[in-house]
N, C-alpha and C positions, 0 to 999 in steps of 0.2 A: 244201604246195601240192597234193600229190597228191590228198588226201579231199577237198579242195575241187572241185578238177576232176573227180574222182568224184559230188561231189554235182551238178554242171551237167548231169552224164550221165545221173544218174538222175533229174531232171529233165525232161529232153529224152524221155527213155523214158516215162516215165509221164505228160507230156504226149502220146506218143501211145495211149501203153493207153487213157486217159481217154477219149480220142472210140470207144472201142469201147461202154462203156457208157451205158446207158440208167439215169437217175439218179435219184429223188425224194425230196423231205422230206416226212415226214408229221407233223402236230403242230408247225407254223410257230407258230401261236398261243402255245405255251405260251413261247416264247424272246418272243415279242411279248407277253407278258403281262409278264415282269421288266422290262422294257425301259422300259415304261407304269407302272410302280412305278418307276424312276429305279435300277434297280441296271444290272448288270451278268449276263450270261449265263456261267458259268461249266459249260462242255459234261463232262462226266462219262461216263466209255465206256469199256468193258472194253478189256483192252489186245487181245484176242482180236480184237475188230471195228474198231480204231483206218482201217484203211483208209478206208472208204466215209464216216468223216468226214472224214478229210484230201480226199478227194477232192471232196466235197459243198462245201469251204468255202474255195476258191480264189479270191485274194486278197480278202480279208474283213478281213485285217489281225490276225487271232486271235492271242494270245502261247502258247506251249506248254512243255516242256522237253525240252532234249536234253543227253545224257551232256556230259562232255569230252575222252572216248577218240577215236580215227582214227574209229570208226565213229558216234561221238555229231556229229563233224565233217561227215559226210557228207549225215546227215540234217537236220543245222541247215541246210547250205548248200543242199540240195534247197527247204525249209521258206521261207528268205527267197526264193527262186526263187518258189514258190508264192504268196507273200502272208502268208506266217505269221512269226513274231516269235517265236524259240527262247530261253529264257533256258537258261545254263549249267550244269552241275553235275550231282554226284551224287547219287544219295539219300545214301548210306553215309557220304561224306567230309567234300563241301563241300554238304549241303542247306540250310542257312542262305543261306549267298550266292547259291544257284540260286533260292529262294523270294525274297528279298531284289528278286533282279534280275525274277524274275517280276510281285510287285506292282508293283515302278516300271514297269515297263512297261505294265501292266494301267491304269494312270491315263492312258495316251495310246491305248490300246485299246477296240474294241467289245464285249471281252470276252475272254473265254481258255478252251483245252483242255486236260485232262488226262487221263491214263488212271489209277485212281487204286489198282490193282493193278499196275502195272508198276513198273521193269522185270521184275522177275524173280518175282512174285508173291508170295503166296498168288493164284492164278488168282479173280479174283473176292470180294477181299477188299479192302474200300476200309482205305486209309492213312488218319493221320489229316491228314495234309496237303490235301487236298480242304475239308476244314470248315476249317484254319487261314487257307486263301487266300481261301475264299469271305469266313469273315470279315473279314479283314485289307483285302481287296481292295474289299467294296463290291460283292459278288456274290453271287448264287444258285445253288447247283447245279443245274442242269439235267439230268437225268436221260436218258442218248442210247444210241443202238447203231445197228448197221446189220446186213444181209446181203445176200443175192443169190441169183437164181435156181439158177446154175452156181456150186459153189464148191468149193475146194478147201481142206481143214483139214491146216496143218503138222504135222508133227510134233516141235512142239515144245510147252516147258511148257505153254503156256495152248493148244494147239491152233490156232494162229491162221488166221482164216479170210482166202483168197484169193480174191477174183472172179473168177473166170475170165472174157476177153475174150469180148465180145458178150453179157455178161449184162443181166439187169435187177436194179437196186442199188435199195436203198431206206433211207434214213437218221431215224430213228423218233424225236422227241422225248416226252419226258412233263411232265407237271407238275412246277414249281420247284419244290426243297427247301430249306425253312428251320429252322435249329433251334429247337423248342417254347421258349418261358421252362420254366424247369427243365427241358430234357431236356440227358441225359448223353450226354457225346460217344459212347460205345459206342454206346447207345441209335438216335442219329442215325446212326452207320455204317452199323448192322446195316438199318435205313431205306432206307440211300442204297441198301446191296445191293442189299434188294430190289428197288428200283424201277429201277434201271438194270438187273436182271433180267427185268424185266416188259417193258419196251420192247426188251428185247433179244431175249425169244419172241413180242413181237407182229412184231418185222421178220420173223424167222424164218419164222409164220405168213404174214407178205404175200407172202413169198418162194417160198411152197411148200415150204420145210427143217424136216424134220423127225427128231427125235434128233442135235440136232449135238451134237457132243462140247463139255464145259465147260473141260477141263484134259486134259493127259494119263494116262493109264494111270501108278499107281503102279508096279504091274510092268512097265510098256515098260521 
């Protein structure tokens, strides 16, 4: 009961963070160009900039994943507060069943998010769970990031970036990705990278940030 009512709170919190910022998508088209092909938008985002989507896509009905720990708890119950649709699990244990519960969902869905270096990375290094979903699911990767005027970078593994209140957010689409006839799943990864790299220094640029950090310092 408790992580539940912890996720109401946080909730309630970041529905008021959210009216401090000033918010925009750039690249609406490209999520509207799958959409006009009959798939599915499957948003793709470093786990580093994960904020300014969640915030960008309140209630949209989006399916995502969250752990099954106290703290995987807290963020699913925030998640359906929001409009988003958490499926279960972990990568390491039970990813089967979280991917599993993810496509069923994704059939009564406008689509779904994932960060596809999380939780714990390689910072910037797509899993290949991204291509299995888009597959499985009847989806496109979409290629996303975000940043902000004002920000603050954790320090933690992937540096993750924090908007600071009253900033200006900016949420950056690119072009869908699909895998070539004959291209190899590496192939496609190393693709997705890049491009979710690209729209991730073009927010950067709208934002005015410049040399943000990618991961942490091996020697921190």
């Amino acid at each position: 009961m408790l992580p539940r009512f912890l996720g109401v709170l946080v909730f309630l919190a970041i529905t008021v963070y959210r009216w401090t910022l000033h918010l925009t998508i750039v690249g609406e088209e490209h999520r509207q160009a799958i959409r006009a092909k009959g798939k599915k938008p499957l948003h793709a985002i470093w786990h580093q900039r994960m904020v300014g989507g969640i915030l960008a896509h309140r209630g949209e009905g989006y399916v995502t994943m969250a752990s099954k720990s106290d703290d995987g708890e807290i963020i699913a119950t925030f998640l359906r507060y929001w409009g988003f649709r958490a499926a279960r699990g972990s990568s390491s244990r039970d990813g089967d069943i979280a991917s599993a519960e993810f496509l069923e969902a994704l059939r009564g869905a406008p689509g779904g998010a994932l960060t596809p270096d999380g939780p714990r990375g390689p910072a910037r290094r797509c899993k290949r769970g991204i291509l299995m979903l888009a597959e499985q699911g009847s989806a496109l990767v979409l290629p996303s990031s975000s940043s902000s005027s004002r920000s603050r970078f954790l320090n933690s593994w992937d540096r993750f970036l924090f908007p600071l209140p009253f900033s200006r957010c900016v949420v950056v689409f690119g072009p869908a990705l699909e895998r070539a006839p004959g291209e190899g799943e590496p192939d496609f990864l190393t693709r997705a990278e890049a491009a979710i790299d690209a729209v991730t220094d073009e927010a950067d640029r709208l934002c005015g940030i410049t040399d943000a950090p990618r991961e942490r310092s091996k020697k921190a």
